[in-house]
C-alpha angles and dihedrals in degrees: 000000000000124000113267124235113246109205094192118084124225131307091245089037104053083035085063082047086248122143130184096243103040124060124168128307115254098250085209090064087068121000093180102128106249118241124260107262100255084053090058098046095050088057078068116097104244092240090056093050094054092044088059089049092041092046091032126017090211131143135217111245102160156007121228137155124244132197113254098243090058093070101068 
């Protein structure tokens, strides 16, 4: 049998919130400050916000910035 593709980094990796396929973003690309967390999760639509608790039960913990192409 071949070896199988893993598509989740490492755990140290995935514990310092770095990926294989993401770096950071060029600070030069937007240099626009980003907004404080609970900013950013109040610019989410309350129901939104429950589905994702609901589907999820996960939390918000940061905001960061990612490049565009790491998104597809």
């Amino acid at each position: 049998m071949g070896q199988r593709a893993s598509t989740e980094s490492r755990p140290a990796d995935r514990d310092a919130g770095v990926n294989g396929r993401t770096g950071n973003a060029d600070p030069e690309e937007d240099p626009s400050p980003l907004p404080p967390l609970e900013e950013a999760i109040h610019k989410i639509p309350p129901a939104t916000r429950q589905k994702l608790d609901e589907l999820f039960r996960g939390k918000f913990i940061a905001v960061k910035r990612i490049r565009k192409e790491d998104l597809y």
